[in-house]
N, C-alpha and C positions, 0 to 999 in steps of 0.2 A: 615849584608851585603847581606847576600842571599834574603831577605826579599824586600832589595831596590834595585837590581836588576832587582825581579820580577815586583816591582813597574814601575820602568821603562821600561821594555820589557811591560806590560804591557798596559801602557798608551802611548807609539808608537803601538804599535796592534790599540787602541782606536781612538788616532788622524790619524793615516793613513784610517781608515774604516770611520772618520767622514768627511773627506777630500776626497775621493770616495764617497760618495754620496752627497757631495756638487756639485764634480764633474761632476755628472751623469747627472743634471739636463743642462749641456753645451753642452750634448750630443743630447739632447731632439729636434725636430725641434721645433725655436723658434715662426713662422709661426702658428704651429697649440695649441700651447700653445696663444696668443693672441685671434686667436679663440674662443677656448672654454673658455679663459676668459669675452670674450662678450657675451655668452649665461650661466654663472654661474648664476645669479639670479633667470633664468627660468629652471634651471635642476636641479628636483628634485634627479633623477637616471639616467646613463648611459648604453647603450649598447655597450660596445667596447672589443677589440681584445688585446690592446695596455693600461688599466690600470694605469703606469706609470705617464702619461698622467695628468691625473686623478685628481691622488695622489698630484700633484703639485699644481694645479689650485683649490683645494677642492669640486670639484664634488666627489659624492658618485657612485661607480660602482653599479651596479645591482651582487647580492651577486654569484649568480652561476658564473658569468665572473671576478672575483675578482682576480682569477688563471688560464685565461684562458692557454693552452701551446700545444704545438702539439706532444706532446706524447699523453696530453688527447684527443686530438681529433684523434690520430693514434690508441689509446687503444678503443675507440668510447668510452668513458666515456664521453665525449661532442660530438655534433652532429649538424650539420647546421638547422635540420629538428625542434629540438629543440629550438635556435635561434630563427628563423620563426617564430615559435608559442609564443615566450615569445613577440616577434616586433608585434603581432595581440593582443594579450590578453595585455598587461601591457604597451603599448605605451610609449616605454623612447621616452623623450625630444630630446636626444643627441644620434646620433650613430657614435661613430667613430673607423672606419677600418684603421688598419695599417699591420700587421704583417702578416694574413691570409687573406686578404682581394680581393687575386685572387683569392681564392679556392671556397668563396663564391659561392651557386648556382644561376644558372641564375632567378629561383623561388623569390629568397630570394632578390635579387638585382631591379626586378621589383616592388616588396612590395616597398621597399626603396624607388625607384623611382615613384611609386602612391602615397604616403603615405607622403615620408619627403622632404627637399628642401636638394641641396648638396649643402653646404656653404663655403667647402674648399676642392679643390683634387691639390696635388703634386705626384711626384714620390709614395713618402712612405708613406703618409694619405688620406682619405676622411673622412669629417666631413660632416653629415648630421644632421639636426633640424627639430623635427614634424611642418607638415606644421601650422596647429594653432598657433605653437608658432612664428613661422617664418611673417605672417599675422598678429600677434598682440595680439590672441585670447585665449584661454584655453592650455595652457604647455602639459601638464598629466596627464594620467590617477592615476597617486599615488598621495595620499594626499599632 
């Protein structure tokens, strides 16, 4: 008895956690999910704040922002200056802001805006795509 007890407290723990994260995704703005479903073929690797995102639409994150959160960037374990230099050197396809996206520096947001097209801004996101990709031409610098 105590065995199928556990059985059962067990698999409500299970169906309740598989049921939240079905969930999760109704949370999502469906807006910028559509998005980045339009530029999935051309993104190889993402730049974003927001992950989650991501995860849905099967774009691959760029590995350092996989966990981006702001304790790490409170601890400076991440840094915008950082950022920067990965958007010069490794040109993702796709950069999409959500969660810190005001904090950004003003350095960092002119790159963005010489460099990519902004394809979606709401309240809570901006989606930008390198201009190449945007024009027709060459995605990324990653294979």
């Amino acid at each position: 008895i105590v065995v199928a007890i556990a059985l059962v407290i067990g698999y409500r723990i299970w169906d309740g956690w598989g049921v939240s994260l079905w969930r999760e995704r109704d949370r999502l703005n469906p807006s910028v999910l559509a998005v980045l479903e339009q530029h999935v073929a051309a993104a190889p690797l993402v730049l974003t704040d927001d992950p989650i995102y991501c995860e849905y639409v099967g774009l691959k994150v760029m590995p350092y922002y996989a966990a981006m959160t702001a304790k790490r960037l409170l601890r400076g374990e991440m840094d915008y200056e950082r950022m920067l230099d990965d958007l010069r050197q490794q040109k993702p396809s796709i950069v999409l802001l959500g969660r810190f996206q005001k904090s950004w520096p003003v350095n960092a947001m002119k790159y963005l805006q010489d460099h990519y097209v902004q394809v979606f801004d709401d309240s809570s996101h901006t989606v930008y795509v390198i201009r190449s990709s945007a024009d027709g031409g060459a995605t990324s610098a990653f294979p």
